[in-house]
C-alpha positions in Angstrom: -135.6 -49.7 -77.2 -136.4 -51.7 -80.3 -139.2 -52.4 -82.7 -142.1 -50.8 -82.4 -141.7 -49.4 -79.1 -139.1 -46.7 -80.2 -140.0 -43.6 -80.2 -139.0 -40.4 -82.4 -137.0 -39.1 -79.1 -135.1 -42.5 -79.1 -134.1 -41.7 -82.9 -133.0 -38.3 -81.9 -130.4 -39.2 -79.0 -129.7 -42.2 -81.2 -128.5 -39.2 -84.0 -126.8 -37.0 -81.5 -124.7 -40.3 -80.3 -123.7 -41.3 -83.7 -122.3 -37.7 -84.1 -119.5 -38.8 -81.5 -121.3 -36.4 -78.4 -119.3 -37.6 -75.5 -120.7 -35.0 -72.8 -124.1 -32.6 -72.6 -125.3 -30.1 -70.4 -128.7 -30.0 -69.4 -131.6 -28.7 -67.9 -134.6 -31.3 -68.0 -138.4 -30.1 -68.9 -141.1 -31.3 -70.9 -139.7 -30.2 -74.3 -136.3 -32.6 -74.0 -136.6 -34.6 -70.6 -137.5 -38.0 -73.0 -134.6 -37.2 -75.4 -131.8 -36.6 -72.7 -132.9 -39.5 -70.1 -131.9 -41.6 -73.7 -128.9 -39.7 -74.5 -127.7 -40.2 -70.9 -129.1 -44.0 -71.2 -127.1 -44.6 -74.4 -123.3 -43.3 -72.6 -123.4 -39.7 -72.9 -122.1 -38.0 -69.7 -125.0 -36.0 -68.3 -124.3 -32.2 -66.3 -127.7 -31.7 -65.4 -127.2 -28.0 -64.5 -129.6 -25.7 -62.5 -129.9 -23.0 -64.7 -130.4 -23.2 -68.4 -128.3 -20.2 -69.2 -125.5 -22.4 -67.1 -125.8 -25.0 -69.9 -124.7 -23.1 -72.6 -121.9 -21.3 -70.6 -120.5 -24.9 -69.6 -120.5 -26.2 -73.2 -119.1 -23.0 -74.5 -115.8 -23.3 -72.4 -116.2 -27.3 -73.1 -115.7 -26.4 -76.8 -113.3 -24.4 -76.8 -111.1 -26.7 -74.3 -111.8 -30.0 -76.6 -112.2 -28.3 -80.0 -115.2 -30.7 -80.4 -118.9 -29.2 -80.8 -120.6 -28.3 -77.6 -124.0 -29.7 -76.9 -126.6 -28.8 -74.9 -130.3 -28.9 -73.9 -133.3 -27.1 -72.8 -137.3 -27.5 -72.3 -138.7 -25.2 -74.6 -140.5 -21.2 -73.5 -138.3 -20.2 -70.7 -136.3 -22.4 -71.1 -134.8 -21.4 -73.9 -135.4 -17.7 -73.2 -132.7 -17.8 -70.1 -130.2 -18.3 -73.1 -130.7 -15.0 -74.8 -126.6 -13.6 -72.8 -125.2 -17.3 -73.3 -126.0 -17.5 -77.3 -124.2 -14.3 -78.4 -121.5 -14.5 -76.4 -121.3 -18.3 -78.4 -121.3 -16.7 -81.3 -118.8 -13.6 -80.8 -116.4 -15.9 -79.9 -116.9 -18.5 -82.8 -117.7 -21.3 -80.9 -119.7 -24.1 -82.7 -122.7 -25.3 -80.8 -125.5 -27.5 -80.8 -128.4 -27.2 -78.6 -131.5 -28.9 -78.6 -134.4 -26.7 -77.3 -137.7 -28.3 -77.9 -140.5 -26.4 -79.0 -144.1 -26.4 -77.5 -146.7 -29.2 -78.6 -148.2 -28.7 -82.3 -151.3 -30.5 -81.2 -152.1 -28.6 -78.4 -154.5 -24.9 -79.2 -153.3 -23.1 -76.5 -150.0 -24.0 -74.5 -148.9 -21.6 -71.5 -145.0 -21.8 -72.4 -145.6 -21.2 -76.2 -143.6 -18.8 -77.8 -142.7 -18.1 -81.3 -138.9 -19.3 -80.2 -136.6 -18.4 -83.6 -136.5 -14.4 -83.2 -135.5 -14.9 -79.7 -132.4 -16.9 -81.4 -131.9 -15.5 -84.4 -131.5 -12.0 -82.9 -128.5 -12.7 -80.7 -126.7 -14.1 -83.9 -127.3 -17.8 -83.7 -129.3 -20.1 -86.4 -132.6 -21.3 -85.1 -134.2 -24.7 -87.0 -137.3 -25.6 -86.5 -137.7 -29.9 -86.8 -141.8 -30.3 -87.5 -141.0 -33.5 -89.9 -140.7 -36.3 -88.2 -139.1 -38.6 -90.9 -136.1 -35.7 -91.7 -135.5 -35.0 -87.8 -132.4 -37.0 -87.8 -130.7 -35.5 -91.1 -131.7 -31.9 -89.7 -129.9 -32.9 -86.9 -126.5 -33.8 -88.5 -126.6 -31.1 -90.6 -127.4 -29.3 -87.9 -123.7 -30.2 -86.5 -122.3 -29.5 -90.0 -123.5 -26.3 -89.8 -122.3 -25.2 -86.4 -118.8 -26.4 -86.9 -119.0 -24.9 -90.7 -119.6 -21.4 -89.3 -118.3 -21.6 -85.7 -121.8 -20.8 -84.2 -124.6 -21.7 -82.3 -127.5 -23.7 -83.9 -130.5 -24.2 -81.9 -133.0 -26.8 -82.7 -137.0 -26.6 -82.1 -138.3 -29.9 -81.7 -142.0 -30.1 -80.8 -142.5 -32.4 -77.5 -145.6 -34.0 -78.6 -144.0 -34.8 -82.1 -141.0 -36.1 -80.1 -143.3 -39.1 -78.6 -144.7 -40.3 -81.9 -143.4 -43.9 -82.8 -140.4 -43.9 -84.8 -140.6 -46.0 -88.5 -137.1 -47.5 -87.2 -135.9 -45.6 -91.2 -131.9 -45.6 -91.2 -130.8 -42.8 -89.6 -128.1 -40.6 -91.4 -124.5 -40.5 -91.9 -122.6 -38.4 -89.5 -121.2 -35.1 -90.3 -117.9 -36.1 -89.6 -117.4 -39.0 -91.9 -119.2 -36.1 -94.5 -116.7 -33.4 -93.8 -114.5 -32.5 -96.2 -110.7 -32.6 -95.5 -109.5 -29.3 -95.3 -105.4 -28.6 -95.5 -104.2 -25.4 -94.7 -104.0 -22.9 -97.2 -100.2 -21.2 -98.3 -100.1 -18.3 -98.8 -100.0 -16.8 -102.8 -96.1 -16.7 -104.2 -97.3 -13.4 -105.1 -98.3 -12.3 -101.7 -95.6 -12.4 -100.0 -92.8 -10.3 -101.3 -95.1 -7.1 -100.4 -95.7 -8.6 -97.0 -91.5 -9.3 -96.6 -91.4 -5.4 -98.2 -93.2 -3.9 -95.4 -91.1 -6.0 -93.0 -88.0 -4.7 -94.3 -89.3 -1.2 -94.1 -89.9 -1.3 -90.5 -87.3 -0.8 -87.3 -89.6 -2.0 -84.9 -92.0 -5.2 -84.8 -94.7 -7.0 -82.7 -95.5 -10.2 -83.8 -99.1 -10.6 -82.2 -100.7 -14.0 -82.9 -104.3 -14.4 -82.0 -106.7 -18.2 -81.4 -106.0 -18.7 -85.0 -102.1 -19.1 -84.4 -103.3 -21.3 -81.6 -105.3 -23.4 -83.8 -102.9 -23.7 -86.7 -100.0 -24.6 -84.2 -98.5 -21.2 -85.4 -96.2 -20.5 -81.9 -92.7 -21.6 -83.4 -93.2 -20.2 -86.4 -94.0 -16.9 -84.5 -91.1 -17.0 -82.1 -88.6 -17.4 -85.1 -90.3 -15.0 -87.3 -90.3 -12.4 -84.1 -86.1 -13.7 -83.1 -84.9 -13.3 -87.1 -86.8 -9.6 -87.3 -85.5 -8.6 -83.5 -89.1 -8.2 -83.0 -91.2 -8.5 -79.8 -94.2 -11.1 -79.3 -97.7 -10.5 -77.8 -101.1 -12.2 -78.3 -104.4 -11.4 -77.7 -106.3 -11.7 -74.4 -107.5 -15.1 -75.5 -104.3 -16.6 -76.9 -102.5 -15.1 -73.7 -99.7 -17.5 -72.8 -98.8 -18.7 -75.8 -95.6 -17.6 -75.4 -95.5 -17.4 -71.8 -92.1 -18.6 -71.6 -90.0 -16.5 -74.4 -87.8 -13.9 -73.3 -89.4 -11.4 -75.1 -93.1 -11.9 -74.6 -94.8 -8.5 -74.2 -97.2 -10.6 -73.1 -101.3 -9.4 -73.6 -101.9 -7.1 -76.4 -104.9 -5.0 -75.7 -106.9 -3.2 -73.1 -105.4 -5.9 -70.6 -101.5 -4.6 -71.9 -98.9 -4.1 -68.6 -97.1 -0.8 -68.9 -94.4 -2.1 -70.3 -96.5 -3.6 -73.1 -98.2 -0.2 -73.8 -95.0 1.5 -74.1 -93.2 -1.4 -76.4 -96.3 -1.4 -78.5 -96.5 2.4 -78.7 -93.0 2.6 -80.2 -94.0 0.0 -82.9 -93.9 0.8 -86.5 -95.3 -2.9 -87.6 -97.4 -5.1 -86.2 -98.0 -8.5 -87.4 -100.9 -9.5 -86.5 -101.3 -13.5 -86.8 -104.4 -15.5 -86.3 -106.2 -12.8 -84.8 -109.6 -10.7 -85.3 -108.4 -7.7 -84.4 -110.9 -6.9 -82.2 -111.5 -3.5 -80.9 -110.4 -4.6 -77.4 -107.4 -6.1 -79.0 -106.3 -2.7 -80.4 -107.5 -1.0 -77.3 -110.0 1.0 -79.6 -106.8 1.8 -82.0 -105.1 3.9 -79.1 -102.5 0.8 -78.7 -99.8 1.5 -81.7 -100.3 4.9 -83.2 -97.7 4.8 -84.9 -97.6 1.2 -86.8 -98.9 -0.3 -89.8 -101.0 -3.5 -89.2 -100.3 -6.8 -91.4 -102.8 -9.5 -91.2 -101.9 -13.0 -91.7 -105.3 -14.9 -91.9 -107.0 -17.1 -93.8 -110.3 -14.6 -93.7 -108.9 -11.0 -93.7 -110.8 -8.1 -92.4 -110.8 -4.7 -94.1 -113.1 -3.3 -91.2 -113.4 -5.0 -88.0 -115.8 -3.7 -85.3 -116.2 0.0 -86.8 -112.3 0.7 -87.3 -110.1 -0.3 -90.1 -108.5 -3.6 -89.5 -104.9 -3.8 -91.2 -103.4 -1.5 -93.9 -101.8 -4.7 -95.6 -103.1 -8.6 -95.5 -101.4 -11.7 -96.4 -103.8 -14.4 -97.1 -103.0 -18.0 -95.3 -103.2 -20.7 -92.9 -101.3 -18.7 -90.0 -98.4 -21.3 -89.9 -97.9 -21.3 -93.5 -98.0 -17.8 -93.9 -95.7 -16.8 -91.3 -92.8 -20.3 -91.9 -93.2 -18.6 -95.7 -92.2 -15.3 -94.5 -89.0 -17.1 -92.8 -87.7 -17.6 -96.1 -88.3 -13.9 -97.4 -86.7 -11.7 -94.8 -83.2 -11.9 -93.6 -82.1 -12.3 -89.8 -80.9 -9.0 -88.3 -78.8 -7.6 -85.6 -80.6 -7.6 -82.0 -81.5 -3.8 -81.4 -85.2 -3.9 -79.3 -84.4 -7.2 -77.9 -81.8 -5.8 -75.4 -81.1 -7.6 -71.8 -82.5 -4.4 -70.4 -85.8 -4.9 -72.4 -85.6 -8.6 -70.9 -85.1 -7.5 -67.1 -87.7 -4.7 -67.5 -90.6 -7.4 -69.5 -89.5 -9.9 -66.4 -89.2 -7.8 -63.4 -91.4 -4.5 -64.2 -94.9 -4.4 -62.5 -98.1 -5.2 -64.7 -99.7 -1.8 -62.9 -97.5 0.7 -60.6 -99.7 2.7 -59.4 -100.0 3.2 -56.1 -102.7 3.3 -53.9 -103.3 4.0 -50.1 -103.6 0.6 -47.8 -106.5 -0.4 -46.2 -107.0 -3.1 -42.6 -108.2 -6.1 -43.3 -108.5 -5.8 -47.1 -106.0 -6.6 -49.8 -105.1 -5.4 -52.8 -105.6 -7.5 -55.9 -102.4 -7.2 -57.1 -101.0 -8.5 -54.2 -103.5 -11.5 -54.2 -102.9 -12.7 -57.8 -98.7 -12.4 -57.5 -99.3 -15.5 -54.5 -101.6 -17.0 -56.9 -99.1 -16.8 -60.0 -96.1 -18.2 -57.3 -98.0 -21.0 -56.0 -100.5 -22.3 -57.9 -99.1 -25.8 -59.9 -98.2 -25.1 -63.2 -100.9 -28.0 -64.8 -103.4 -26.6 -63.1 -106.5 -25.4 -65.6 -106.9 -22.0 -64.8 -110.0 -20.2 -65.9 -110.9 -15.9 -65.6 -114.4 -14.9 -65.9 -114.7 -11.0 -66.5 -115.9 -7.9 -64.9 -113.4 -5.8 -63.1 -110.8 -8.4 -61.6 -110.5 -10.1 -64.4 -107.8 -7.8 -65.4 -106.0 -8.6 -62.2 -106.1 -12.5 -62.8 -104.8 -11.9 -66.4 -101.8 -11.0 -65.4 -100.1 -14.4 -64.5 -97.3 -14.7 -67.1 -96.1 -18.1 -66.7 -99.0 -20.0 -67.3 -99.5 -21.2 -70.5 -101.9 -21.4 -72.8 -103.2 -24.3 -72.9 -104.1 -24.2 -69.1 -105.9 -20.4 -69.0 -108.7 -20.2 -70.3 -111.0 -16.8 -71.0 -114.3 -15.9 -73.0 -115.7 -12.5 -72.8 -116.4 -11.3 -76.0 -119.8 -10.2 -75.0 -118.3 -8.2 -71.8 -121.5 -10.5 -69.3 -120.3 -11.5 -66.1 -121.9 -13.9 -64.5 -120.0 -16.8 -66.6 -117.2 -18.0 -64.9 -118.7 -20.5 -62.8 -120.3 -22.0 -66.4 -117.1 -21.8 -67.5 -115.1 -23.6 -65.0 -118.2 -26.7 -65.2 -117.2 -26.7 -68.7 -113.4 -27.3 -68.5 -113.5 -29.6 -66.0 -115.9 -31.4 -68.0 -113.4 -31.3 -70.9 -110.4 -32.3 -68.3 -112.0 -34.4 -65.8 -108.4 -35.5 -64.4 -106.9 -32.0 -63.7 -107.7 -29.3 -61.5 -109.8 -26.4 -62.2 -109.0 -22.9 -60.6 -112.2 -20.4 -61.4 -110.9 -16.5 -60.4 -114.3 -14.5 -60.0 -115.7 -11.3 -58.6 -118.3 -11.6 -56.1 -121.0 -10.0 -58.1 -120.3 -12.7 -60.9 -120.3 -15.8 -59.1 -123.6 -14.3 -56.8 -125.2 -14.7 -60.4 -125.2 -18.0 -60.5 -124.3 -19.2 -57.3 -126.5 -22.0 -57.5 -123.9 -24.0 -59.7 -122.2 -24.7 -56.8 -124.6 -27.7 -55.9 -124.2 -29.2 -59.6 -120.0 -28.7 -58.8 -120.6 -30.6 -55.3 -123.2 -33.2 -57.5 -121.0 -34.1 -60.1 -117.7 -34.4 -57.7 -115.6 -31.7 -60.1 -112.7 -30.7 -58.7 -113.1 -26.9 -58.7 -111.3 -24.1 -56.8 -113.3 -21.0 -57.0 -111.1 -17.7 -55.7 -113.4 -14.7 -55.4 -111.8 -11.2 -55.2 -114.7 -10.0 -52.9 -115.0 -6.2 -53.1 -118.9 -6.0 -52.0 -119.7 -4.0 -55.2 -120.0 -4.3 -59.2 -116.4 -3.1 -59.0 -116.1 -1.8 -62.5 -119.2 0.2 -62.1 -118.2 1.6 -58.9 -115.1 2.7 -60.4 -116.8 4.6 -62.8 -119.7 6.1 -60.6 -117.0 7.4 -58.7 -115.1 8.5 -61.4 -118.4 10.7 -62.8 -118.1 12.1 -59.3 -121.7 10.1 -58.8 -122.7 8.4 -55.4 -122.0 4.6 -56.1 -125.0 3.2 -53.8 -126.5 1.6 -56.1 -124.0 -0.8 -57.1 -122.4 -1.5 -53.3 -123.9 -4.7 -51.7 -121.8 -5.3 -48.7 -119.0 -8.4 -48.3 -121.4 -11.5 -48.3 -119.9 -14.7 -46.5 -118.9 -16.4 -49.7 -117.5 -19.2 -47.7 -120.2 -19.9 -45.9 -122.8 -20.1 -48.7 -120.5 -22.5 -50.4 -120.0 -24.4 -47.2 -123.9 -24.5 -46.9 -123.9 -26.4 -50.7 -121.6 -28.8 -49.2 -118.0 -27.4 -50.1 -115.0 -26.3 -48.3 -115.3 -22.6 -47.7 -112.0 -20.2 -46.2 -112.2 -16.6 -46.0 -108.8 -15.5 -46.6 -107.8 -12.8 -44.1 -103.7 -13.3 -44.5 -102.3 -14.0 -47.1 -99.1 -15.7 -45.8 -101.9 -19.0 -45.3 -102.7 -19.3 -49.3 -99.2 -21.4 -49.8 -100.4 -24.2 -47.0 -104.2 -24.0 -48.7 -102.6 -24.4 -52.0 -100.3 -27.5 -50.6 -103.7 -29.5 -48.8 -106.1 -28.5 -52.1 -103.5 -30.2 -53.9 -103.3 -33.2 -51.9 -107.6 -33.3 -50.8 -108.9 -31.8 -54.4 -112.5 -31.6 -54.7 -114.2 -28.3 -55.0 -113.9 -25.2 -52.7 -114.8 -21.3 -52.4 -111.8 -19.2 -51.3 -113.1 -15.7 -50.6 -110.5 -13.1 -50.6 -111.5 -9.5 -49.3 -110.1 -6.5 -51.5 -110.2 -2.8 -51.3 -112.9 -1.6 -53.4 -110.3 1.6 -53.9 -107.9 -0.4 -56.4 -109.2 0.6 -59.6 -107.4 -1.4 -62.3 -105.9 1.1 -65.5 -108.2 -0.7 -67.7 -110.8 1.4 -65.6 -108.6 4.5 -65.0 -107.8 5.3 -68.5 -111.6 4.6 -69.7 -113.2 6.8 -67.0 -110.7 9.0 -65.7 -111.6 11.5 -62.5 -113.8 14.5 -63.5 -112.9 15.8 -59.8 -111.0 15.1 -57.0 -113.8 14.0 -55.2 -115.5 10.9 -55.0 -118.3 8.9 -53.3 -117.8 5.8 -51.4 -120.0 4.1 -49.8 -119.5 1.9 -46.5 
């Protein structure tokens, strides 16, 4: 549109396409329809969505899979209310968002969708900014992006929809934030710093080197693996940076309330942990049960004295999580191999994630048994993606994949996300293959996605571990010694609903068949349901150490 036609919405996709937005999800209403048919009109790739809180999800995991800002946008009054699980889980896992929410008509006395929309926003962490001057939309729009990716949050824009469709003075819109952004270098650590940090090193027998997203980000993993082979130290991460060092020998793998046994034991016979890039999270630290008996050194360019109610670190080191840990190479000497034995090695390699045992039951599996196929035959460049609730515990425990093809976000502990999520990566990697590992309770959510999967042509595999329950909170009824009715549904035909949307759909009854699946998904791609029956007995140890048994009896229901 030129001259005098254009319109105020034409000058705000105009502003969101200057900032370099190369893909938004969306849900169209009053409040943004104008402004996203132009975003779409001027080469922005479109997921129109069918569920608002789906369009945050998806640009959450597309963030965090493209590092660029996610964007995207909503009609304003309910629309912007189905955010309220998607924004703070944005912002407790630092992701930098934009998302353009409209706001109802200024001119109008009464409108049925009005709502006074910042305290919705604001409360769940994110910054809400309402856009009521025409002429200074545009530069509240780039700073808007300036802020987001300043603070790693969600920012949420009210633009009123009758404002939106007021001719637009054709005034020179602003300069994007990213030819504004400073140039940040990574920050060394202080000379002065480090010989405490090398002190506490020396002091210690026994050493984790656990590097979090921000050794991820910083490109910290060889400095980490030579820091961890010169102190004879083991190497973990946290849930989210799990398979960063998926293929070194002495990978503990997971640190956290997703450790295997042998984990849990390694980490409780630490005396130092080095904790690299990381939050520190309570999760992380399993609520501080993990390593009784070891100090805690931070390497971070923000360190925490109190994370999440519990004292973070007893010592800090202040620096880019590369440069902190390459200066530390040149401070502490290499030493003779005494942890990192070839017993240590077979044991990290061959030793179950979970032992316990548990009776078998006809015609269900266990989910042990279901990921270990997964982890042996899924293709190694495959984009793998876990959602949360009670399996996700299961599907963590695929050691070989790497990082950069595992993706999880679950700060906020919703289910309900992963089929958001795995929209959102293949958006980010349109050319691979997306694997989505779900409950059944999760993807039921919002099983509506899977038309905007068949729409769009991503090529999704969704495995469900399909216990007909809320399994965690089944686990724990049962655990209280509480009937468990209320959170028992029954198997539903997963296969056939997708089936229905216009996907491939398999119930998987024997597992000897997932190799062949694997083998013509591989060669066919395009999106499919696999729904894999599990006992609803297997209770994972994230589950059994939380809620232990108050009495041998329990109640199941059939």
């Amino acid at each position: 549109m030129t001259g005098d036609h254009r319109k105020l919405f034409d000058a705000l996709a105009e502003t969101f396409l200057r900032e370099g937005v190369g893909t938004c999800f969306a849900l169209l209403g009053d409040a943004n329809m104008n402004f996203a048919t132009r975003l779409a009109e001027g080469g922005c790739k479109m997921v129109y969505v069918r569920h608002e809180h789906c369009a945050v999800a998806a640009a959450m995991a597309y963030a965090r899979k493209s590092g660029e800002t996610g964007v995207a946008t909503v009609t304003c009054g309910p629309g912007l209310t189905q955010l309220m699980t998607a924004l703070p889980a944005a912002v407790r896992a630092k992701l930098p968002l934009v998302v353009l929410a409209g706001e109802a008509p200024l001119k109008s006395a009464w409108y049925n969708q009005a709502i006074d929309q910042a305290p919705f926003v604001t409360a769940t962490g994110a910054a809400y900014q309402p856009l009521h001057s025409p002429n200074l939309m545009p530069t509240a729009i780039r700073d808007a992006f300036t802020q987001a990716g300043r603070e790693r949050r969600p920012v949420v824009l009210g633009v009123p929809f009758d404002l939106q469709n007021l001719d637009w003075s054709g005034a020179e819109l602003p300069t994007p934030s990213r030819d504004l952004a400073p140039v940040a270098s990574p920050i060394p650590p202080n000379p002065d710093d480090l010989p405490r940090a090398a002190a506490m090193i020396a002091a210690s027998k026994r050493i984790v080197v656990m590097a979090g997203l921000g050794a991820v980000e910083a490109d910290a993993g060889a400095a980490c693996r030579a820091l961890a082979e010169r102190c004879d130290a083991l190497l973990a991460t946290t849930l989210p940076a799990r398979g960063l060092f998926h293929d070194a020998r002495f990978s503990i793998g997971i640190a956290g309330g997703f450790s295997t046994e042998t984990a849990r034991d390694c980490l409780g016979e630490a005396d130092l942990i080095i904790g690299v890039g990381s939050s520190l999270a309570h999760h992380n630290l399993d609520g501080g049960k993990l390593w009784p008996d070891a100090e805690l050194l931070q390497i971070d360019v923000d360190p925490l004295a109190i994370s999440q109610g519990r004292v973070a670190a007893q010592a800090h080191l202040r620096a880019d999580a590369r440069l902190g840990v390459e200066a530390l190479l040149g401070m502490v000497p290499e030493r003779s191999k005494s942890w990192r034995t070839p017993a240590l090695s077979e044991r990290i390699a061959t030793a179950p994630a979970d032992s316990a045992v548990f009776p078998s039951e006809d015609g269900v599996h266990d989910p042990r048994d279901v990921v270990a196929v997964f982890e042996a035959h899924l293709p190694a460049d495959w984009q793998l993606v876990n959602s949360s609730g009670h399996c996700s515990f299961y599907f963590a425990q695929m050691p070989s994949r790497p990082q950069t093809h595992f993706l999880t976000i679950r700060e906020f502990g919703a289910i309900g996300n992963g089929i958001s999520f795995a929209m959102g990566v293949a958006a980010a990697r349109p050319d691979d293959t997306i694997v989505l590992f779900d409950g059944d309770g999760s993807l039921l959510m919002h099983i509506q996605e899977l038309e905007t999967i068949r729409r769009h042509g991503m090529n999704i595999l969704i495995i469900v571990l399909n216990d007909g329950a809320y399994g965690s909170e089944i686990h724990k009824l049962r655990a209280e010694g509480i009937s468990d009715q209320g959170a028992v549904f029954g198997r539903t035909d997963l296969a056939a609903i997708a089936r229905g949307f216009g996907l491939a759909g398999e119930r998987i009854a024997d597992l000897a068949l997932l190799p062949g699946l694997i083998d013509d998904f591989a060669k066919s791609g395009g999106a499919a349901v696999w729904d894999v029956p599990i006992s609803d007995q297997v209770a994972s140890p994230v589950i059994r150490r939380a809620h232990p048994p108050k009495s041998s009896s329990t109640s199941k229901s059939n």
